[in-house]
C-alpha positions in Angstrom: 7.7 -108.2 137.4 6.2 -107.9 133.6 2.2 -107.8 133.9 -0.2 -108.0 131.0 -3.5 -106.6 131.7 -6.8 -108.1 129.5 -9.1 -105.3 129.3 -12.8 -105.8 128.1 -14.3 -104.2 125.0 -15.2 -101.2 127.0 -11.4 -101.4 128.6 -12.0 -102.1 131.7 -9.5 -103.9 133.5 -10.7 -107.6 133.8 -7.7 -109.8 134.5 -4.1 -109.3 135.4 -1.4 -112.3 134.2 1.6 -112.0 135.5 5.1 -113.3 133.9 5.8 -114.8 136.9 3.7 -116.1 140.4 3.2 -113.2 142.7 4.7 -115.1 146.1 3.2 -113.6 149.2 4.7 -114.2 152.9 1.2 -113.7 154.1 0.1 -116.5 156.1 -3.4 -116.7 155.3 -4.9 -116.4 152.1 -6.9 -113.8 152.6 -4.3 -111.5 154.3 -2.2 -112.2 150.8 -4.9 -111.5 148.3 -5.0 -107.9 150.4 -1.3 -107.4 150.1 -1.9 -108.4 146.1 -4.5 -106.0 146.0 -2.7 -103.1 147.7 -0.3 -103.8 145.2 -1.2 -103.9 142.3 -4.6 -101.3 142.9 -3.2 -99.3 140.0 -3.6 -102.0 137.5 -6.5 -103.0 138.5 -8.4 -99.5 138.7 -8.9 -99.0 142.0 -7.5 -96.0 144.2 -5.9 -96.4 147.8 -9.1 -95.3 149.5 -11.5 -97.7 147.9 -9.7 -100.6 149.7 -9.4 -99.3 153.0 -12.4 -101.4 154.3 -11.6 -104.6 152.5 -11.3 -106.6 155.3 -15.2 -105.6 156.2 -18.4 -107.3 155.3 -20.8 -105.2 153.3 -23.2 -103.5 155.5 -27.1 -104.0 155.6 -28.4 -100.4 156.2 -26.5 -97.3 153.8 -23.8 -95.6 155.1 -22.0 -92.2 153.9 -19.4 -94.0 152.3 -18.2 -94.0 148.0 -16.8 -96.6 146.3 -15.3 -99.6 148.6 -14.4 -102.9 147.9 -15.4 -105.1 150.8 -15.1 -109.0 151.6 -17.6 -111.6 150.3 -16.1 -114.7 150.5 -12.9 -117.0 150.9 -13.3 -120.8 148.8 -10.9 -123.1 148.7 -11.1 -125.3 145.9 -8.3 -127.9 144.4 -5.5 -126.3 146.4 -5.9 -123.1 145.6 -8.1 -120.5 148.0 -10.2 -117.8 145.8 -10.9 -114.6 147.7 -13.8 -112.6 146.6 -14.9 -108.6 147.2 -17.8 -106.9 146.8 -17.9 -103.3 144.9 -20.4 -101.7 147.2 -21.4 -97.8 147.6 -22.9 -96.7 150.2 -21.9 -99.9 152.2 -24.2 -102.4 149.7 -23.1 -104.7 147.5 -23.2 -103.8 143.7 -24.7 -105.8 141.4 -22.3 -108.3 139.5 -19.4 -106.2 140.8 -16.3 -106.9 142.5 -12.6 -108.4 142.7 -11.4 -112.1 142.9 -7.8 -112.8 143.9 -6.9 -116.9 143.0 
């Protein structure tokens, strides 16, 4: 599968397009924005270990943890289901950082 990745003026990955639909057998959409992620984390940036929590929820206090991405939110809107990640270190959310999977 060809994959173009638009990069932003400081090249940093911003959005993948894809010649043609990734198809997922997941049955939820959240399970197959994590098998999207998983596979393409190499495009996108991200190494193995920064997804390992993604199915988690930010935590409230600071952990000992790096880099994670971690779930915000699932929306449906207009037949198709956005699911959203925070970037967070230390288990907290960074500001205006993450990963959306449409």
């Amino acid at each position: 599968m060809h994959t173009k990745v638009r990069l932003d003026s400081q090249q940093v990955p911003r959005d993948l397009i894809h010649e043609r639909h990734f198809v997922s057998g997941a049955r939820t959409a959240r399970r197959a924005a994590q098998e999207y992620l998983a596979r393409f984390r190499d495009l996108i940036g991200t190494k193995a270990e920064e997804l390992n929590n993604r199915s988690r929820r930010p935590e409230s206090d600071l952990i000992d943890a790096g880099i994670e991405y971690r779930f915000y939110a699932e929306k449906p809107q207009f037949g198709t289901t956005s699911v959203a990640y925070y970037q967070t270190v230390f288990g907290l959310p960074v500001w205006e950082a993450g990963l959306q999977s449409t």
